[in-house]
N, C-alpha and C positions, 0 to 999 in steps of 0.2 A: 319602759321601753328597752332600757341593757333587759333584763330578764327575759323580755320577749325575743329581742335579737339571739341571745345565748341560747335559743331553742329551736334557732331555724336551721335546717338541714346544713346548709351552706356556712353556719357559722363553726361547725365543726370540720369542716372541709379547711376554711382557714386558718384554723384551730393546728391541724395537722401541716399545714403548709408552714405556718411561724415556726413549729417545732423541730421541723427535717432543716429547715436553714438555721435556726439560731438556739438549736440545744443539741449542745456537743454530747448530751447526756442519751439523745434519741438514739435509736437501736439505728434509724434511716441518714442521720447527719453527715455520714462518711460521703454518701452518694448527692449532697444535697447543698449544704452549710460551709462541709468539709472541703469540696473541690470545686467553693466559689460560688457557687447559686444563692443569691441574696432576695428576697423583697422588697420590691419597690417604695420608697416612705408613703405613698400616700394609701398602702394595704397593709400600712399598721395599724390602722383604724378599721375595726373590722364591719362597721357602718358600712364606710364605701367601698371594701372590697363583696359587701352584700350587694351592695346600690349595683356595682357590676357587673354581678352574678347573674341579679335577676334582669335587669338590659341586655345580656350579653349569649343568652337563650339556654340560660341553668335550666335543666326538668333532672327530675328523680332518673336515678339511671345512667346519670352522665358524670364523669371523671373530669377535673382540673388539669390540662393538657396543654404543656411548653412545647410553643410552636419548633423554635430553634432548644436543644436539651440543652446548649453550651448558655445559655442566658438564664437572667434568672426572671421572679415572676412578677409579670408587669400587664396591664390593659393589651400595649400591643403584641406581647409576647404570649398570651394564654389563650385558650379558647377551652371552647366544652365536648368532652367528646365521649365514645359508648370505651366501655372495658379493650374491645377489641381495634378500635381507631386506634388507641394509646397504646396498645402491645405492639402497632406497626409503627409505629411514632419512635420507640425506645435506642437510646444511643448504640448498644451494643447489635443491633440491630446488623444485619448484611443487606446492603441495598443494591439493587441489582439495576442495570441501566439498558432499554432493551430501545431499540427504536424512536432515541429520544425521551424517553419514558422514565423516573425513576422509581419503584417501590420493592416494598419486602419482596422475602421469596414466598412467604403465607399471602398476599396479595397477589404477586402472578401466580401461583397454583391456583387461587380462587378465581382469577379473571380465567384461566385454561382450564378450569374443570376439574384440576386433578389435585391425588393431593398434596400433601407438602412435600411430605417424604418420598413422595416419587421425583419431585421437581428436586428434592436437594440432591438424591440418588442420580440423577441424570448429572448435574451440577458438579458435585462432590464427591460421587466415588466412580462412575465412569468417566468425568473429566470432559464432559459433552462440550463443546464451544456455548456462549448464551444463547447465539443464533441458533442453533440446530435443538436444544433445550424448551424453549419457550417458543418452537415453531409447528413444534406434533401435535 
């Protein structure tokens, strides 16, 4: 059964999660290990952080995605999500707050049609207010 677990997609996912929190030796630790982001004990068993994966609506495709980035990785803190979820997801992220509304600037360009770089250009080098920005 270890053999067979050590061969599912997902055990490499966890594989890589153990390693950014708890090997100072990882290239990723700084961002991860380094500045607090721990593993929950009971996803040191990589049985049940499988058990959860496949519960929790794991498919080929999808990225391991900390709800809050400031926690570390837990049942209620993770979820599953595509490449492009998780690059709106990211701490260093600029989030922008338009109508009660919070996300990226790559998400309101996508919700407006347009593309990023126009919305950051309106935003960041003519200094548009949000309002007048995200209302053309």
């Amino acid at each position: 059964m270890a053999q067979q677990r050590e061969r599912h997609p997902v055990y490499y996912i966890w594989s890589a999660m153990i390693q950014r929190c708890e090997n100072p030796k990882n290239k990723r630790y700084k961002d991860y290990g380094g500045r607090g982001i721990k593993v929950c004990a009971e996803w040191h068993d990589p049985a049940v952080f499988i058990e959860w994966a496949l519960a929790s609506g794991w498919g080929k495709g999808l990225t391991l995605d900390r709800i809050d980035n400031d926690k570390g990785y837990s049942p209620d803190n993770c979820r599953w999500a595509t490449w492009k979820e998780q690059q709106r997801n990211k701490r260093n992220n600029h989030l922008i707050t338009f109508n009660g509304k919070t996300q990226s600037l790559a998400a309101w360009a996508e919700e407006m049609g347009v593309k990023r770089h126009v919305l950051n250009n309106r935003i960041n080098v003519l200094h548009w207010p949000i309002e007048r920005a995200l209302s053309i």
